[in-house]
N, C-alpha and C positions, 0 to 999 in steps of 0.2 A: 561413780557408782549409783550416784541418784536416779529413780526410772521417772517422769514426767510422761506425759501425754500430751500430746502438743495440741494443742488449740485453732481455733482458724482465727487466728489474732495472724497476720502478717510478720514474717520474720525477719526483724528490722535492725535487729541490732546490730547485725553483722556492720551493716553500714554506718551504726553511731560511732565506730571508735578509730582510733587516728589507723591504726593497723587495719581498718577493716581494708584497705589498698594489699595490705600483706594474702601472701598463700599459705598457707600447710603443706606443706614440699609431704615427702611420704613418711609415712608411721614406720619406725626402728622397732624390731618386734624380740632382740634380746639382750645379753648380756657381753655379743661379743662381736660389736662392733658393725653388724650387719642389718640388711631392711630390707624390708618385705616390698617397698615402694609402692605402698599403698597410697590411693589418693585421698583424702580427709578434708572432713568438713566438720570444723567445731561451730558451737552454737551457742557457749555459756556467753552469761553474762560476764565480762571482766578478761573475756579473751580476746588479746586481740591479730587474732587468726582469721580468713572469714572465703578463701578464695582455695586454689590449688597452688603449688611451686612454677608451675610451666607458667602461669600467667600473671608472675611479678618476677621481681628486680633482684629481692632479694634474698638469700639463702636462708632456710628457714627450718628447724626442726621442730617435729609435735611430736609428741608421745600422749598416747590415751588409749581406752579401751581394753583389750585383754594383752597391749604393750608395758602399758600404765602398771599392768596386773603384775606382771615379769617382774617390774621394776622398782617396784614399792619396797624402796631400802631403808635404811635409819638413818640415811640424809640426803640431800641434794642435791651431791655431789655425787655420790655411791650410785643415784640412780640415774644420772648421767652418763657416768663413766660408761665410754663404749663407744660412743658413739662419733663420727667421723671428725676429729678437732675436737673434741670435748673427750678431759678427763678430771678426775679424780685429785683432789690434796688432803689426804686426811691428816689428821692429831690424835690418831686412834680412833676406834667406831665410835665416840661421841661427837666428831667432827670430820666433816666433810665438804670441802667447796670448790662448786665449778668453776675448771681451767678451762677459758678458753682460747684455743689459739697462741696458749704460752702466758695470756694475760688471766691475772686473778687477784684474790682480796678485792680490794675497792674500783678495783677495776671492772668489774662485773658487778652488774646491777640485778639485785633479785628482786622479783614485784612478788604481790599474791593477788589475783585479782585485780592487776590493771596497775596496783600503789605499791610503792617503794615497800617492803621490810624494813623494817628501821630495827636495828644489832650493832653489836661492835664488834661483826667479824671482819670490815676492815683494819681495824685497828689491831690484831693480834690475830698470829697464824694459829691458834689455840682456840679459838673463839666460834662456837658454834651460829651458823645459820639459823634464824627465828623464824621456818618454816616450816611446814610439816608436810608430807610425802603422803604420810595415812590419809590423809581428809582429802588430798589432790584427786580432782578429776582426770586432771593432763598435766602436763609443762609443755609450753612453748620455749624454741630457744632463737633470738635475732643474734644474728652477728652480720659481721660487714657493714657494708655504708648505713645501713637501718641506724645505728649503733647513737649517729648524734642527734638521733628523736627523741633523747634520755638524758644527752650532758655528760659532765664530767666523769661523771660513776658509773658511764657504760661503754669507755672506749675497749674494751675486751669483747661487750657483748650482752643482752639482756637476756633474765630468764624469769621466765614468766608461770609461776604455780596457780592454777586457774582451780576453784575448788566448787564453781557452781551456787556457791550460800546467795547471789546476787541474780539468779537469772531469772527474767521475766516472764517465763514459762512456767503457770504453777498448774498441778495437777489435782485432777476429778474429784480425788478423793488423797485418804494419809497415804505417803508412804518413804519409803527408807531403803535403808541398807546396814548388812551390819557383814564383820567378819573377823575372822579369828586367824590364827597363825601359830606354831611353835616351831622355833629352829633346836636345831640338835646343838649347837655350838655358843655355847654362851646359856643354855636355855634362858633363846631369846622367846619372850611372850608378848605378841603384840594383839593387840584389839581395838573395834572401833566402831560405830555406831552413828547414823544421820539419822532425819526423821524432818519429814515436811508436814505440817499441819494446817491446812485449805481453809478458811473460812468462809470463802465463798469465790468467785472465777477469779478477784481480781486480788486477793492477799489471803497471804499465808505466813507462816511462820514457821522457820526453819533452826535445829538445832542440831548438834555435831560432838563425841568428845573422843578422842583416839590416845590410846596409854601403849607404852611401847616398858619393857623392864626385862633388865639382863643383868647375869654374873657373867663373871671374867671369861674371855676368850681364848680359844685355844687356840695354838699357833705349832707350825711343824719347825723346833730348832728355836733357839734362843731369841730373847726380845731384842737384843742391840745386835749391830754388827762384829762386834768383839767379841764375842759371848757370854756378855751380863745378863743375868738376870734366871728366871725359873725355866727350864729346857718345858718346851710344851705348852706353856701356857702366857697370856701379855697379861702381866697382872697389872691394878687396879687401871683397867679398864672395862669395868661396867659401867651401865648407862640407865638412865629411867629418866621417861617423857611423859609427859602427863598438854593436852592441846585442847578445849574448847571453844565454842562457839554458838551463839545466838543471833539469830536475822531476822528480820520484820519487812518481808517484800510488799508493795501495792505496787501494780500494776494496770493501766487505763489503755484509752485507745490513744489517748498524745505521747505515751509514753511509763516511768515504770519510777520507781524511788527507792532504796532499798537503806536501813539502818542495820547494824551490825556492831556485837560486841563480840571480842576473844582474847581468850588466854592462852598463855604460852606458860610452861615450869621445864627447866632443864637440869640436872644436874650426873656428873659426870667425872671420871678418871681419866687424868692425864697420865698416859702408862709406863712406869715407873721399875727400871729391875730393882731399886733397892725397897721396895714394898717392904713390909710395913714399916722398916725404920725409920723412913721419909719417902713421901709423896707428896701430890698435889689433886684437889675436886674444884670444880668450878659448878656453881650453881647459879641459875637465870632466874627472872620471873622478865615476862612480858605483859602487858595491859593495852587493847590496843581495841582502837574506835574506828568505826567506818561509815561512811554514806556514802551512795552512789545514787547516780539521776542522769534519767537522758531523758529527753526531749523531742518528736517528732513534727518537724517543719515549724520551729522557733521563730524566725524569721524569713520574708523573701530573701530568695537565693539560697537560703539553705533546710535541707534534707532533716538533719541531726542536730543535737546538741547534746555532750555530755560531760558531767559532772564528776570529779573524783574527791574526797576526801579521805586522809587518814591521820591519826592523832593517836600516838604511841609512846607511852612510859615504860623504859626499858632500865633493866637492872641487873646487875652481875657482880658474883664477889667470886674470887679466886682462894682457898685457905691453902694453909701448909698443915701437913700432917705430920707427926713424930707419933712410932706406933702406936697406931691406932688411933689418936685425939688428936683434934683441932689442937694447933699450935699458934695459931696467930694467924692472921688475912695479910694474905700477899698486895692483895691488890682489890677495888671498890669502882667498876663504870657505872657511870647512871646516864642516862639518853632520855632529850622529848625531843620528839619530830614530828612536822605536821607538813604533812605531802599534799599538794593541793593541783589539780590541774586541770583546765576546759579545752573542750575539743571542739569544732565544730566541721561537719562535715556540709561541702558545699555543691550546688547543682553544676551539671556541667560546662564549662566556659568554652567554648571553640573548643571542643572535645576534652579539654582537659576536666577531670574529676581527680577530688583529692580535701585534704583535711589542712585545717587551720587550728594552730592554738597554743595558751600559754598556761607554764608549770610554774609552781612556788614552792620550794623548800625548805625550811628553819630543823635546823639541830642546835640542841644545847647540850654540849657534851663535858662531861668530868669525867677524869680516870684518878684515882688517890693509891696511894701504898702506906705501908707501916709510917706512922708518926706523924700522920696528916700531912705526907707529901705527894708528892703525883709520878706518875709514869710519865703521861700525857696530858700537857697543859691544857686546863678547862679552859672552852672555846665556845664561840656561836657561830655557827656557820648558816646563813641567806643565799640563798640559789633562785635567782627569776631566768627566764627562758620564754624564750620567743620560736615556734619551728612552723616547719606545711611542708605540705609532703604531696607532689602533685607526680599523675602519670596520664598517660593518651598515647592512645591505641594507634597503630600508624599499620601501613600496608605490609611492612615487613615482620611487625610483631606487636612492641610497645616503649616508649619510654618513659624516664620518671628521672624526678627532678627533687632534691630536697634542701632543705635550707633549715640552720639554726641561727639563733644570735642568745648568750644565756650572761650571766654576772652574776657570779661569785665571790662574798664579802665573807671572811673571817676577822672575828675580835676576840682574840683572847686573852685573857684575865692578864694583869700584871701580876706577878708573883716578886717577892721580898726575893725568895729563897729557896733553892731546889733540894733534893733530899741525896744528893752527891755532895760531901763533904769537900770544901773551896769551892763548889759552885763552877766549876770545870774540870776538862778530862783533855788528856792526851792523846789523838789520834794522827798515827803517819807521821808524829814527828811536831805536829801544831795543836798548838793550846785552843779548845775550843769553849768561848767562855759561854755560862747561861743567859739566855739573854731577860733581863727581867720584865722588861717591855716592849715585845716586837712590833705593838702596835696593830692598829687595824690594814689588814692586806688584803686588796681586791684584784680580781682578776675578770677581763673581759676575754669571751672566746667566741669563736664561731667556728659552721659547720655546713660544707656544700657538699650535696654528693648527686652524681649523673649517672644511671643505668640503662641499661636497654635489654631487650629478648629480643632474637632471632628465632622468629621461624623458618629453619632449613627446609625442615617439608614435614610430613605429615606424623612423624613422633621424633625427631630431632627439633631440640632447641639449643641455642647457643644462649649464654648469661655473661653480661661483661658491666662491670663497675668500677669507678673511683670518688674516690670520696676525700676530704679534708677536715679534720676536724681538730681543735685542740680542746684540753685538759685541765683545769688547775689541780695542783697537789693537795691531798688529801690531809686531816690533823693529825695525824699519826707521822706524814713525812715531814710537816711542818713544827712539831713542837713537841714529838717523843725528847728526852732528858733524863735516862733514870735504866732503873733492872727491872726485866719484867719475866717474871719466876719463871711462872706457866708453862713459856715459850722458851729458856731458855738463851735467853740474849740480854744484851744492857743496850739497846736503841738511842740514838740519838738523832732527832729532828737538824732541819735547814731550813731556819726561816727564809732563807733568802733564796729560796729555790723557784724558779719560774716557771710558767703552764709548758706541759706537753704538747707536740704538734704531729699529730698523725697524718699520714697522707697512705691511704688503704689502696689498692686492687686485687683485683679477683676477675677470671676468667670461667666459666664452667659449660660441659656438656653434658643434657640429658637427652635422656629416653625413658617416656613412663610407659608406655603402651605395648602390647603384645607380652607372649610369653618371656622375652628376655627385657628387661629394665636395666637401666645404669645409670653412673652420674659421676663427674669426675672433678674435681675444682682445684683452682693452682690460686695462691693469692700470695701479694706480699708486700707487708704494711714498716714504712720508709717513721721510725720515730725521732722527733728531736727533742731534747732535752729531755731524754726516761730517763726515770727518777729510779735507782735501785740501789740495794741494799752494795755499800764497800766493805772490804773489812783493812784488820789493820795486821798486818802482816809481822811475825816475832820470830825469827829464826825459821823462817819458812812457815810458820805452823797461824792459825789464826789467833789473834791476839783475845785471851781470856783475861774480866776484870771480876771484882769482886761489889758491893751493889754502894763503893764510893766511888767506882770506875781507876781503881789500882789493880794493877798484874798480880791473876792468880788464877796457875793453871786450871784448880779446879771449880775455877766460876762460872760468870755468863759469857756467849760469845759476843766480841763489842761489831757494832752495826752501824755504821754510816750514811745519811739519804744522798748520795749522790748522781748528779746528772750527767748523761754522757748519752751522744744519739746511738740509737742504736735500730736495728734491723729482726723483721719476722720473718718467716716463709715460710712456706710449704705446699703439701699437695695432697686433698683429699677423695678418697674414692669409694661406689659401693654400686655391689652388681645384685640381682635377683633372677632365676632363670626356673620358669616351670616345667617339668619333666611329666610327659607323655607316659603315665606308666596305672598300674592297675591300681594303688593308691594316691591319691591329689601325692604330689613332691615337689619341694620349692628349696633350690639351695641357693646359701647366698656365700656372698663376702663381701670384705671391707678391709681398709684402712688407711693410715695416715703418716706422716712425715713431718715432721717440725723442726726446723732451725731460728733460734734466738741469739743475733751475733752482737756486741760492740764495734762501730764502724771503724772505731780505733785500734780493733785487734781486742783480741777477747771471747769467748762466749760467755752470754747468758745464763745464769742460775736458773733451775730447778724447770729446764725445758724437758716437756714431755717426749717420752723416745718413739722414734717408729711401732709403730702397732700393725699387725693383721688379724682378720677372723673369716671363718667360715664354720657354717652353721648349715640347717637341715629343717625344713619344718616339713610334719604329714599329719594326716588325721584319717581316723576310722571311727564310722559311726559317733559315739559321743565323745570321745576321744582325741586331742589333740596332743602333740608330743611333737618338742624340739629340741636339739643338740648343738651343744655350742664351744666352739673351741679358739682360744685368745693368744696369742704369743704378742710378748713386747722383747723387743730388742734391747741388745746392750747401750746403754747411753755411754759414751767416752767423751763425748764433744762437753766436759766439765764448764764449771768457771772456777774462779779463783776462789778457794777455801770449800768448794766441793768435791765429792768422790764417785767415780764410775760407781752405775748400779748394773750389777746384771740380769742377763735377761729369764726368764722365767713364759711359764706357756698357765694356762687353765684351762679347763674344761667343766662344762656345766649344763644341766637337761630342765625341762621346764614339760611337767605332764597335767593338763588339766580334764576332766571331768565335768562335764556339761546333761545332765539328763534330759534326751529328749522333748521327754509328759512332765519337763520341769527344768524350766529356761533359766527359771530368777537362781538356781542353786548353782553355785561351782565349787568343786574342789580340786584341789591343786598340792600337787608337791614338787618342790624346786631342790634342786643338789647343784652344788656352788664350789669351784674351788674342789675336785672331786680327786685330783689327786694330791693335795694336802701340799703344794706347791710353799715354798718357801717364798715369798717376794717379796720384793719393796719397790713402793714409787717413788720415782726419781723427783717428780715433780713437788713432792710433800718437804717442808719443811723438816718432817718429821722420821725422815725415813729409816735415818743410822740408829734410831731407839724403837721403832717398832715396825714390823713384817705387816704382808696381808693378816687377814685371817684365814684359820686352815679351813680342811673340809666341812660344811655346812650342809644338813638337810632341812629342808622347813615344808612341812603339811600344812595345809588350810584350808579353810572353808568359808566362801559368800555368800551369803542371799539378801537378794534385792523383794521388797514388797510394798 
């Protein structure tokens, strides 16, 4: 949203960051799965985008611009959802987090600006993402072999919330953005406001603060699948976000430095039919520090040098409601992380160009419940990483070469005593004792991956990659021991579980050029040792305990980390074709297929089902208007202790308003969900207790100055 003037300062950054090797494949322009196959060139500071899709290795999505606009939801995930392999898990509209590829939670790495998020929405499917969508310029999304430039936390895939507070571009004079929004459904109220202040060409100072506030949502048909709960409405699922920010950029001719403070406030309903007798709100606070620094020809032989820093104090308490009042705290996270990582980009060697560099990670995590005991064993988790990421252009196209080497140290706390009464629990038949000192556990992994492009001929590309990378287990699979309200389950850790071993491919054909555009990609990712949720099975039905982990049908569901190799695949596709007619017409479609099997026999839990879309965009005069319509298919291909979801379609239009004699203004009205469709995602933890949301319309208005 930010307007800048560019300067005749050389535009360099592209080239400082390890991704500046990466492309911006095309701009996804809605809600329903479809693109415009636009070609795109970001330019912020902290993105690391810098090229087209035809001219790398690997698969890549951007969203920004008046795509960005579309899709400015009240999470991460929500404004993801759609898009080719990428969907949606929510825990009702205060939570949302990107699936990719079947993989999610900790498996998917969210940056803002280049650095980790530091949250504990791996640690709980309840647990909201510490990012904000209002203050986003774009999102980037890497998946495929890109994926071990990241380590353990992004074998699904990274995604990259780029919000601009760091770009070395400062403009002539003040200026900003602000914009407003009301949806009809929840009257959702969202707002939000930036503002650059120049001191002079080479810094400026930048601030941000975007409030989002909702009552309960409407929904067509009852909250649960059994029909619990208020017909019509998902009660206590409202939401209020409160996000700021302050930046302090200088920028020179060797290069740019930028400081940065922001907050995060979250607090939210996990949605509940027995309202008000009993519920459950989770509340956050985030505190989080930034510096960033590149460098322009640091040393012989290299181009670039950049710097990342982040240092984030993260906080979350879970309570229990009995009408109306706090009744007691279910549950207490607290997180410091400090994400640290150098890049340096090098001149070119016998054609080869490409990036060098090493990442450092520290978390110190505690999770506690009622009586000063814990869900999840307080831990420290060290992450060093070694990567380079090298390609060269050859006669037939290009290729690219990657390599990691990373080491992973957990030490967690010794504990006396866990807050399971006898300090073990019965699953499947074997006694699983606590363990009071697992000791410190390290894990070495590595990560090759080899691509290439075909140029077929003059708008055909071929894309072909594979990649290896392994894993270590996250503290959540490693030393959960306890009930954990929120979500619904009584979790139990394995310390003794060992790293995952991915072995990825992917095969793809595009065409950017001319009136018709497509793209089409098959991939399928070979795991050993995935770590996933077992249960424990009681006369057919899943075995529910109570929070000493004794049988009771109306407890938590009990959850097991277990390993077992297992298998991805699928095939993703997406056309754009412009139509010769009296006004501009572009129709598209899209969609997707995912299969998650056990090699042993089995499916995969909470695999995203087939999706299609096809959409419409035109425009007259100031006027732009687009229609969007989504079907997901029936999921049957269950796992064990899951239930077929069925399929459900949406429809949804996007009309904005552009005044000629006044460019910085837009307004917009968006209709969502238009025929008040009942659904649920199969892929959500969440889904046998709460539906989409029903029909939704939201008016808005921006301007940029």
């Amino acid at each position: 949203m930010r307007l800048h003037k560019v300067n005749k300062r050389p535009l360099v950054l592209a080239s400082a960051s390890l991704s500046g090797l990466l492309a911006a494949p095309f701009s996804y322009a809605d809600q329903s799965d479809t693109s415009q196959l636009e070609r795109v060139s970001v330019v912020h500071s902290g993105s690391i985008m810098s090229q087209t899709e035809s001219e790398v290795v690997r698969p890549v999505a951007v969203i920004e611009g008046e795509e960005m606009e579309k899709r400015r939801a009240g999470t991460i995930g929500e404004a993801l959802d759609g898009l080719p392999g990428i969907s949606n898990a929510d825990f009702g509209p205060g939570v949302g987090r990107p699936v990719i590829r079947g993989l999610q939670g900790s498996r998917v790495a969210v940056l803002e600006d280049g650095s980790r998020t530091s949250d504990v929405s791996g640690e709980g499917q309840d647990h909201a993402v510490a990012s904000s969508t209002l203050r986003a310029d774009s999102v980037e999304v890497i998946r495929g072999p890109a994926m071990l430039l990241y380590g353990s936390g992004a074998t699904g895939g990274v995604v990259n919330v780029v919000s601009g507070r760091f770009s070395p571009i400062i403009g002539e004079r003040v200026n900003g953005a602000a914009q407003a929004s009301y949806g009809t459904n929840g009257h959702d109220r969202r707002s939000g406001v930036e503002i650059e202040v120049p001191f002079n060409e080479k810094m400026a100072l930048r601030a941000d603060l975007d409030m989002r506030q909702t009552d309960n949502f409407s929904i067509n048909g009852y909250q649960t699948a059994d029909g619990e709960g208020k017909k019509g409405e998902l009660l206590n699922s409202d939401v209020e976000n409160q996000n700021a920010s302050i930046t302090g950029v200088y920028a020179g001719e060797r290069g740019f430095v930028g400081l940065g403070f922001s907050s995060l406030k979250n607090d939210y309903g996990i949605p509940e039919p027995n309202y008000p007798a009993e519920y459950a709100r989770i509340e956050s606070a985030s505190k989080r520090l930034d510096l960033r620094a590149e460098l322009y020809n640091p040393l012989p032989g290299f181009n670039t040098a950049r710097f990342n820093l982040a240092y984030t104090n993260y906080y979350q308490e879970e309570w229990e409601y009995v009408d109306g009042k706090k009744d007691g705290m279910d549950a207490v996270f607290k997180q410091k992380e400090l994400d640290a990582r150098i890049e340096m980009t090098h001149n070119p060697i016998a054609d080869w160009r490409g990036v060098v560099g090493f990442d450092f990670n520290q978390v110190k995590f505690e999770a506690e419940n009622e009586a000063d005991a814990f869900f999840i064993r307080p831990s420290e988790k060290q992450t060093l990483g070694l990567f380079s990421m090298q390609e060269k252009p050859t006669h037939f196209g290009q290729i690219e070469l990657g390599l990691r080497v990373g080491y992973d140290q957990y030490d967690p706390e010794k504990q006396t005593e866990s807050s399971v009464a006898g300090d073990s629990v019965t699953f499947a038949g074997d006694t699983i004792n606590f363990e009071t000192d697992p000791g410190t556990q390290s894990f070495l992994t590595t990560g090759v991956a080899l691509g290439a492009v075909f140029n077929l001929d003059d708008q055909h590309k071929l894309r072909v990659g594979i990649s290896r990378s392994e894993a270590a287990p996250g503290p959540e699979q490693l030393y959960a021991f306890g009930r954990h309200a929120a979500s619904g389950t009584f979790e139990i850790g394995n310390p003794n579980l060992t790293k995952e071993t991915y072995l990825n491919s992917e095969i793809g054909l595009m065409r950017q050029q001319g009136a018709l555009r497509y793209e089409a990609t098959a991939f399928a990712n070979l795991v050993d040792n995935f770590v996933y949720f077992a249960f424990d099975d009681d006369n057919a039905e899943p075995r529910r305990v109570d929070a000493d982990g004794v049988n009771d049908p109306t407890g938590e569901l009990m959850v097991y980390n277990q390993q077992a190799d297992a298998l991805f695949y699928g095939i993703e596709a997406s056309a754009a074709i412009d139509l010769d007619t009296s006004l501009p017409l572009t129709l598209r479609t899209s969609g997707d297929y995912l299969r998650g099997e056990l090699q042993a026999g089995g499916n995969l839990p909470r695999m995203t089902p087939p999706r299609i879309g096809l959409g419409a965009d035109t425009r007259w005069q100031d006027m732009q208007f687009s229609v969007d319509y989504r079907y997901h298919f029936k999921q049957t291909h269950t796992a064990e202790a899951e239930t077929t979801t069925d399929a459900y379609a949406t429809v949804g239009f996007d009309l904005v308003y552009t005044p000629s004699q006044l460019k910085q203004l837009r307004v917009f009205l968006q209709g969502r969900n238009l025929t008040d469709t009942d659904g649920r995602l199969h892929q959500s933890f969440f889904k046998d207790q709460a539906p989409i949301v029903g029909r939704n319309f939201t008016a808005g208005v921006g301007y940029q100055f």
